[in-house]
C-alpha positions, 0 to 999 in steps of 0.5 A: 528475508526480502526487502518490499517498499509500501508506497503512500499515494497521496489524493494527487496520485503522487506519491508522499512516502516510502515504507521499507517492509522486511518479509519472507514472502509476498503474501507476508508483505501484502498483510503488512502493507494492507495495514497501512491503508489509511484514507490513502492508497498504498502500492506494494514493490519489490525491486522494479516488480509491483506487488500489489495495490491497497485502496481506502475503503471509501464511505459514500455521502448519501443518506439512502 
């Protein structure tokens, strides 16, 4: 088991918090760490090697 960090990146684009995701491989880490998208981005590390990065869906304000 491998040890990723999810990373919350706040609207500023800095980071607010640090999630530590255990898993076997990084598909694995990539379906947890897309679980936690919530109205914020998350970015997916292992070690110094970024994995992946995960945006909120953003709904859009016009009424088409």
């Amino acid at each position: 088991m491998s040890g990723y960090y999810a990373f919350v990146i706040g609207s500023d684009g800095h980071i607010t918090n640090r999630i530590e995701i255990r898993c076997d491989d990084d598909e694995e880490a990539k379906r947890c760490a897309k679980r936690l998208v919530d109205g914020h981005a998350i970015e997916l590390w292992q070690e110094t090697r970024m994995i992946a990065t995960f945006e909120p869906n953003r709904k859009a304000c016009d009424n088409r």
